[in-house]
N, C-alpha and C positions, 0 to 999 in steps of 0.2 A: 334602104335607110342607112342612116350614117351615124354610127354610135363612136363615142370616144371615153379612153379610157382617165381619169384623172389621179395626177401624182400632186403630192403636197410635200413642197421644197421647205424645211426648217433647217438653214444653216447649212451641213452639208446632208445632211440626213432627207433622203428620198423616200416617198413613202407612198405607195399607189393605193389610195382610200377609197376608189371604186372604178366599176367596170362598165361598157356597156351603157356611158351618160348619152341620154338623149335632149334633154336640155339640161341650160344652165341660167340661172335667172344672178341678177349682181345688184343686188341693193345695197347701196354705202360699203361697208367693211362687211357684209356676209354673203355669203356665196351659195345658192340654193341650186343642187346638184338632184336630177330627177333619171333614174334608169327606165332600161326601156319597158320593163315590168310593173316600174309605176312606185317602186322603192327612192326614199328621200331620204337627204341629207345635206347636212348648214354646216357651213365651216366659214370661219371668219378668215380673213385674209384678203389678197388680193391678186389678179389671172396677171401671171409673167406671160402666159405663150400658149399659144395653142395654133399644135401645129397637125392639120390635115393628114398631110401624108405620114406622118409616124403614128397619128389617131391617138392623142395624148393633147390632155389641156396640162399646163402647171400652173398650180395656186402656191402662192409667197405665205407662208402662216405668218399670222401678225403674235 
């Protein structure tokens, strides 16, 4: 399985909001982030990058 971890870029301020995403679903401006345990969480914004090989998505905080 292939889990990734997500950072929330506000400005310069970096900030890893969770571990271990196993999906990520993107309706309009919200971001619904689901662990591999089954733990959720919505953050508005929008995905700059998400890069495999570092295993890091980033969301832009609106």
């Amino acid at each position: 399985m292939c889990e990734i971890n997500v950072i929330l870029l506000s400005g310069e301020n970096r900030e890893r909001i969770m571990d271990s995403v196993a999906r990520i679903l993107v309706e309009g401006d919200t971001i619904q982030l689901t662990g591999i345990l089954g733990d959720k969480m919505t953050v508005e914004g929008s995905i700059k990058e998400i890069n495999f090989s570092r295993g890091e998505a980033i969301i832009l905080s609106r």
